[in-house]
C-alpha positions in Angstrom: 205.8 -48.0 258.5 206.6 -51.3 260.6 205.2 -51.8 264.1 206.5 -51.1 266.8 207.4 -54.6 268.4 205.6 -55.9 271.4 207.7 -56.2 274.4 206.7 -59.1 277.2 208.0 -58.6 281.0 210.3 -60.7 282.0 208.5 -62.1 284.9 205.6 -63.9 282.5 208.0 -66.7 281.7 208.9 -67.1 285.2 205.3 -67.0 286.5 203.1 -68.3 283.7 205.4 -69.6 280.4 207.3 -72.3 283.1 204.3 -73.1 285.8 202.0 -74.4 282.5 205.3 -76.2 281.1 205.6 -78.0 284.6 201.9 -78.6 285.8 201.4 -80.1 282.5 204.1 -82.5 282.4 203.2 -83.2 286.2 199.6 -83.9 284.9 200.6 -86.0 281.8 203.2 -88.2 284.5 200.5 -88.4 286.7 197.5 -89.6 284.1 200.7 -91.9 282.8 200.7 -93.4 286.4 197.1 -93.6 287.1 196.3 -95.6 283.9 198.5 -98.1 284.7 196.7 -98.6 288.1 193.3 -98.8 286.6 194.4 -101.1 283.5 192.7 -104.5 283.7 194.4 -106.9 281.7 192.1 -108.5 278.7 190.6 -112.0 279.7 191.4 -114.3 276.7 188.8 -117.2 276.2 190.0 -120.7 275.8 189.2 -120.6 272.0 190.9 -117.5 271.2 194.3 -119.1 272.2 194.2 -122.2 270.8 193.4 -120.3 267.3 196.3 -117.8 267.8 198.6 -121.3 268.5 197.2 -122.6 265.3 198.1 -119.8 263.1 201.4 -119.2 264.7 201.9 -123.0 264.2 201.0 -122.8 260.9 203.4 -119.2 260.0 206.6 -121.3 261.4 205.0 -124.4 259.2 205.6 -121.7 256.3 209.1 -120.4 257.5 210.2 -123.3 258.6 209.1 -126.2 257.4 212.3 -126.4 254.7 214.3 -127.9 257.5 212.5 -131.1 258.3 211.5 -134.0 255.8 208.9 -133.3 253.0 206.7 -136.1 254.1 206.9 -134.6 257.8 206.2 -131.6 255.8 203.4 -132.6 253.7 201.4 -134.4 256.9 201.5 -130.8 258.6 200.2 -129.1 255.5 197.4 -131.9 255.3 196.6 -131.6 258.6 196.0 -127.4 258.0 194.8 -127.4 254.5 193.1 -130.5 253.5 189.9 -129.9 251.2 187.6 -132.4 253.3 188.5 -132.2 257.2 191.2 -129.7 257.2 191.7 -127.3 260.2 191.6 -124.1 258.4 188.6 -125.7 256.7 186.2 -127.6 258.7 186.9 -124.6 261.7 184.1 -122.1 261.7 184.0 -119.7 264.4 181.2 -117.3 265.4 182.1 -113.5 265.5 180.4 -111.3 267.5 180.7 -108.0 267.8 181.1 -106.1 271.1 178.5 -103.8 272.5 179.3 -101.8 275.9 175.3 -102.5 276.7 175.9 -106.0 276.8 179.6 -105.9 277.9 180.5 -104.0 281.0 184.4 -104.5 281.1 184.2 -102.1 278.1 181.4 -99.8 279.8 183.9 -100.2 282.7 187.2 -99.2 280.3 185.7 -96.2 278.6 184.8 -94.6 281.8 188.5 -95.1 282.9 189.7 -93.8 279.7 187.3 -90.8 280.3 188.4 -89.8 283.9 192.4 -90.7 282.9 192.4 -88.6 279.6 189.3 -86.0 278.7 188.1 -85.2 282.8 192.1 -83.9 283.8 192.1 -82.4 280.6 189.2 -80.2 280.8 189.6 -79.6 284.7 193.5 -78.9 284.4 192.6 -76.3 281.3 189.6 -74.6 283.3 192.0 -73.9 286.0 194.8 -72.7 284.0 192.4 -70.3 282.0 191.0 -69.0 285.0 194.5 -68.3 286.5 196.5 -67.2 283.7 193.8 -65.6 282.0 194.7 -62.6 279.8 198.5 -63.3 279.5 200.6 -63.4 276.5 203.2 -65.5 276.6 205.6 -66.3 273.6 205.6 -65.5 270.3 206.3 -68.4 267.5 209.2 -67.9 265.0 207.6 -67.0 262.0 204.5 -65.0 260.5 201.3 -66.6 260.5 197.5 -65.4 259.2 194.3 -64.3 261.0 193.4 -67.8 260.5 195.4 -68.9 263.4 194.2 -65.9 265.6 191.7 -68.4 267.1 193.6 -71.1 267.8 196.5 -69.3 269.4 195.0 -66.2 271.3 192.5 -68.4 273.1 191.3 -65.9 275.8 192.3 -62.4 274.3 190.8 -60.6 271.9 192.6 -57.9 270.8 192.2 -57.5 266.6 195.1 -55.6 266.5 197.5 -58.2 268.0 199.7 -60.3 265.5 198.8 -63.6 265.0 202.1 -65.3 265.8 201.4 -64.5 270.0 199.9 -67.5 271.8 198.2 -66.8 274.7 198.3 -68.4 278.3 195.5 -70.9 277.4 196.2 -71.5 273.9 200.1 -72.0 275.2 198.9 -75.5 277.7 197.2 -76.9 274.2 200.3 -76.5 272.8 202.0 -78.4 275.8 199.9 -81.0 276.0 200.5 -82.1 272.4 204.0 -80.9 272.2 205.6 -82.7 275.1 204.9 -86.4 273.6 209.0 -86.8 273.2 209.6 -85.8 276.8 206.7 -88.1 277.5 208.9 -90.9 275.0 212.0 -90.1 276.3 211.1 -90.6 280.1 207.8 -93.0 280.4 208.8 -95.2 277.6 206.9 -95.2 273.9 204.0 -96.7 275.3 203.0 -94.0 278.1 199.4 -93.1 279.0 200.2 -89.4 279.4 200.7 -89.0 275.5 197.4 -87.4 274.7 197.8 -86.9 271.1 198.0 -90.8 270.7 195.5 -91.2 272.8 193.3 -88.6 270.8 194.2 -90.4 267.7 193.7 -93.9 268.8 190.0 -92.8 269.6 189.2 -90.5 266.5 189.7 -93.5 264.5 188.0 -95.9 266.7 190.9 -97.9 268.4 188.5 -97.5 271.6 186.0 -99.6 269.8 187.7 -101.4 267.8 185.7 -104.5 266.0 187.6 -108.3 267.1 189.8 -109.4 264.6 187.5 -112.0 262.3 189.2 -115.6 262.9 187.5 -117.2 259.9 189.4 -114.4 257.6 192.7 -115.1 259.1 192.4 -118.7 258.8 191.0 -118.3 255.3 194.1 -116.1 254.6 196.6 -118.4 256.5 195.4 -121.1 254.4 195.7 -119.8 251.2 199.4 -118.7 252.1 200.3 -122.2 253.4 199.1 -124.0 249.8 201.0 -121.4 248.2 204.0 -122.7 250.2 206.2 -125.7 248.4 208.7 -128.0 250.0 212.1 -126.7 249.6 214.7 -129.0 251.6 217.3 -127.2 253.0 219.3 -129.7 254.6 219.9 -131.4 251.2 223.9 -133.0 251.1 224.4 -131.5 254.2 226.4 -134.5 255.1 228.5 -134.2 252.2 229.3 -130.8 252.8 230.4 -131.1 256.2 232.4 -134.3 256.1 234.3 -132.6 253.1 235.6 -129.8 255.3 238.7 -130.0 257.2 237.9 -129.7 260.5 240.4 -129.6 263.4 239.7 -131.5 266.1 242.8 -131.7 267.2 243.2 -128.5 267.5 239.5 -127.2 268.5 239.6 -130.0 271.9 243.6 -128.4 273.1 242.5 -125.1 273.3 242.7 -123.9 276.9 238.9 -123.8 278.9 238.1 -120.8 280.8 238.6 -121.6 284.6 235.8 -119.7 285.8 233.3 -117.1 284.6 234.3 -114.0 286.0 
């Protein structure tokens, strides 16, 4: 024999389901916001710009360099990749790695990223746990084990209860990882009120991230660039465009626009 199906009043969705939709995507707009006040831009030294120039120089060397002469070509490519006093091989730089006891701009970022993301998080779910404690408000489309009894009944503990009901509390978890398109869609890609992103980028260590090793990437750059042959691109070009028939004539008596609007 089936049972009998739960019925919800009407009035939870107008006074719990929709306040938790809105005071979490007030929240997440509001974190968004607030992190963009307390971002401090990263101070690049002197050194790390001139290498990024070099290796950008070098990349366009690698794209580009089929549309000047092969000896202009070929002085570049010394200049980068020669065995005795090349760039990429005489330039040795020392990588060291960051510490937040010995730098405080990143002391000073993780405690923003701690009162932006985890402090309105916790404070925000406290509340909401201790208003709409008790309630059960939805039900998701299809059957699901006792495994999930945990995640989504946060707050009630009824044994009896299907596993497919969600809770008040377990309901603003699954806002504030399930409204990362409206976040998209209204803050941009890059929003600071995405908190599964956010969650991600510091479970795999974005946070504290090691600096990129320079001596690698000019190590790499320079094996790419003596991989990289002189192909001229430009070759009969005059040929080829003094055998066309072009029309002056007819390309100089065509009528000039007057004006721009």
């Amino acid at each position: 024999m089936a049972e009998p199906e739960l019925l919800l009043d009407s009035n939870i969705r107008l006074w719990v389901v929709l306040p938790i939709v809105f005071i979490t995507f007030l929240v997440g707009v509001i974190r968004h916001y607030v992190s963009i006040l307390l971002q401090s831009d990263k101070k690049l030294t002197l050194e790390q710009v001139s290498d990024s120039q070099v290796l950008i120089r070098s990349r366009v060397l690698r794209e580009n360099g089929k549309y000047i002469p092969k000896q202009s070509f070929l002085m570049r490519k010394f200049y980068f990749n020669n065995q005795e006093d090349g760039f990429f091989k005489k330039t040795k730089r020392k990588v060291v790695p960051p510490s937040p006891m010995t730098d405080p701009s990143m002391l000073t970022d993780m405690m923003k990223g701690n009162v932006t993301n985890v402090l309105p998080m916790i404070l925000i779910g406290g509340w909401i746990n201790w208003t709409f404690s008790g309630f059960v408000t939805t039900k998701v489309p299809f059957p699901l084990t006792l495994r999930f009894k945990p995640m989504l009944q946060q707050g009630i503990e009824l044994l009896s209860l299907d596993a497919s009901w969600v809770s008040s509390a377990s309901w603003y978890f699954l806002n504030v990882f399930g409204l990362r398109s409206m976040y998209s869609l209204i803050l941009g890609q890059d929003n600071g009120a995405d908190q599964s992103r956010i969650m991600q980028e510091q479970m795999s260590g974005a946070a504290m991230a090691m600096p990129a090793d320079t001596n690698k990437a000019f190590k790499a750059e320079w094996e790419a660039l003596e991989l990289t042959d002189h192909q001229w691109a430009l070759e009969n070009v005059e040929e080829d465009l003094m055998s066309k028939d072009l029309d002056f004539l007819g390309m100089f008596s065509k009528e000039l626009p007057t004006g721009i609007f």
